[in-house]
C-alpha positions in Angstrom: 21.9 -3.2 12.9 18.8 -1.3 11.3 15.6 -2.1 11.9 13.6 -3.3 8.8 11.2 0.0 8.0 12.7 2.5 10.1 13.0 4.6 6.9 9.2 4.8 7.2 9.1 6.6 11.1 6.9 9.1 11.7 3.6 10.4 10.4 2.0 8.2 7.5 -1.4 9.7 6.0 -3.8 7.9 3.7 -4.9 10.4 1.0 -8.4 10.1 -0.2 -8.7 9.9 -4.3 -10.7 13.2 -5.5 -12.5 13.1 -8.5 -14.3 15.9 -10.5 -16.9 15.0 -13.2 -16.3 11.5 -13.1 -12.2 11.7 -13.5 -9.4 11.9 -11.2 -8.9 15.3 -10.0 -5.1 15.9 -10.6 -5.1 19.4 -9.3 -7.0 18.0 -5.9 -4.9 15.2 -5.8 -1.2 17.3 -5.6 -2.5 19.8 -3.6 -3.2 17.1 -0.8 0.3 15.9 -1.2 1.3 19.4 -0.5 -0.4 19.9 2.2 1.2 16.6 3.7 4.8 17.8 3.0 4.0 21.9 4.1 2.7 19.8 7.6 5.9 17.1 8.2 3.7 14.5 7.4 6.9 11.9 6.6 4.8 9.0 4.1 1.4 9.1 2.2 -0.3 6.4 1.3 -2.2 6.5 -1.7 -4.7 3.9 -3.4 -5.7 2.4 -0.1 -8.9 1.8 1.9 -9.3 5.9 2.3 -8.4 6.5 -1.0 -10.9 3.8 -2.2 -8.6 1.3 -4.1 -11.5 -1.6 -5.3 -13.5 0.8 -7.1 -11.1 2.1 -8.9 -10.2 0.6 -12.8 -6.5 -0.5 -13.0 -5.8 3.1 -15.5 -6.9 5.5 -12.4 -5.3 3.4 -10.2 -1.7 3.9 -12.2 -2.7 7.0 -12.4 -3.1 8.1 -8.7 0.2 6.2 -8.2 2.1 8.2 -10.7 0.5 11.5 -9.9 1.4 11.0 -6.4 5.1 10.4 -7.1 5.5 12.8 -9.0 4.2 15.0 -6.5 6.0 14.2 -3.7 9.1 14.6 -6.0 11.5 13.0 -2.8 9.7 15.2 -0.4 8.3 12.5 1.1 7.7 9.0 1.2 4.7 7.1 -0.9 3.6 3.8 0.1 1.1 2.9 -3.1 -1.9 1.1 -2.2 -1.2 -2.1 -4.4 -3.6 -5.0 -2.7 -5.7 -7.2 -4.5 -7.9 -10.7 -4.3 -5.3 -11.7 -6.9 -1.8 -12.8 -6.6 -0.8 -12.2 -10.0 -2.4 -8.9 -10.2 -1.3 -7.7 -6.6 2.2 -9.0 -8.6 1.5 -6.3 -11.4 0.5 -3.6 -9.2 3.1 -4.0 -6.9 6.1 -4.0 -10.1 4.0 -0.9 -11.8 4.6 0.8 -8.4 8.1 0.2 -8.2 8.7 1.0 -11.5 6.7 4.7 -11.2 9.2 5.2 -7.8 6.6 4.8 -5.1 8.9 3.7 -1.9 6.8 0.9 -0.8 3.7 -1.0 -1.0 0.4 -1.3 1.2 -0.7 -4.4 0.2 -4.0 -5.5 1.9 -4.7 -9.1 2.8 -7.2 -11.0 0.2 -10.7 -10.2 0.9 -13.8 -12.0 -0.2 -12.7 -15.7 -0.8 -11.2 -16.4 2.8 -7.6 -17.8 2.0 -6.1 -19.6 5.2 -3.0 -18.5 6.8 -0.8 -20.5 4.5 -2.7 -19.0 1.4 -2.0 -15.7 3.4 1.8 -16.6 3.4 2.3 -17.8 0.2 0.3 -14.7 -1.5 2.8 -12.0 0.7 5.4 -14.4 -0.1 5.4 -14.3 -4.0 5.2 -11.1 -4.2 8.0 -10.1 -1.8 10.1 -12.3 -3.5 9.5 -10.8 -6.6 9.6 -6.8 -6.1 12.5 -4.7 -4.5 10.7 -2.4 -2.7 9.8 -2.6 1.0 5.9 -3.7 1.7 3.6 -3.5 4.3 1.2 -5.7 4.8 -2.1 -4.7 5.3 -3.9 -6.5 8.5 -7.6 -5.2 8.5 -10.2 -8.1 8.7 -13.4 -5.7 9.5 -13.0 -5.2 5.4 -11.5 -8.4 4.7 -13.2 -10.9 6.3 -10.1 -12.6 8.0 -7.7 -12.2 9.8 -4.0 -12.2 9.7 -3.0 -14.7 12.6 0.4 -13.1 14.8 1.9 -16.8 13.9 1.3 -15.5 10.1 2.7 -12.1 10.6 5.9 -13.3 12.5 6.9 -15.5 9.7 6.1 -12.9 6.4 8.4 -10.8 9.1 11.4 -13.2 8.3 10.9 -12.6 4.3 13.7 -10.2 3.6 10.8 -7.6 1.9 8.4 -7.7 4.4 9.1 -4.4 6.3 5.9 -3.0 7.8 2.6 -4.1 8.9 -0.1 -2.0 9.3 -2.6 -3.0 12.1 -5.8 -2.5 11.9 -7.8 -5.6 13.8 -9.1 -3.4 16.5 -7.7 -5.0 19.5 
């Protein structure tokens, strides 16, 4: 039996999101996806916390996403940042990802208006039930504002899509 993520062992690195002028820097962007594959990094992560996913519009989002898959050309892995406040639009993200070929999803918890555990579950839930690739789920209340509780976490664990969770509580 497989464990659930084991495709994503080894080095993961969050990329930052370079911009020139006021616009995405493409030619910045693919040469740190380069640089990831030349060292044996094995996933990047784009459109994340480093790479400064809220303050970017939904276009440069996209367009980090697809610049980065298209980059890593099967090289190596991409988890897309694809988090939001919003189920629906955490929904959107999350199918645009899939459908541009990123392997996974980083999806961070909802920040800003406090959901309880169940409103934690159900959020994770709906959207794991709805995409087919793997996600992660993003555990980092020092941005958030809450926590994911380990009760939480062990049941989005039993949804057949939840496959990673990235840890970042500080204890």
């Amino acid at each position: 039996m497989s464990r659930k993520g084991a495709e994503f062992g080894g080095l993961s690195v969050a990329l930052t999101t370079p911009f020139k002028n006021g616009t995405l820097d493409r030619e910045k962007l693919r040469e740190q996806v380069e640089f990831q594959v030349e060292a044996g990094t094995t996933c990047v992560c784009p459109v994340g916390t480093t790479g400064e996913s809220p303050t970017l519009t939904h276009e440069e989002h996209e367009e980090v996403i697809s610049e980065v898959v298209q980059a890593a050309a099967g090289r190596i892995k991409v988890m897309a940042g694809t988090g939001s406040n919003s189920t629906a639009e955490a929904l959107r993200l999350t199918r645009w990802a899939a459908k541009a070929g990123a392997d996974a999803a980083l999806m961070v918890a909802p920040y800003y208006n406090k959901p309880t555990q169940e409103g934690f579950y159900q959020h994770f839930k709906a959207v794991a039930e709805d995409v087919g690739i793997p996600i992660c789920v993003y555990n980092i209340p020092g941005r958030t504002g809450q926590r994911i509780e380990a009760e939480t976490i062990a049941r989005l664990a039993d949804l057949d899509n939840i496959a990673l969770v990235k840890e970042a509580t500080g204890q």
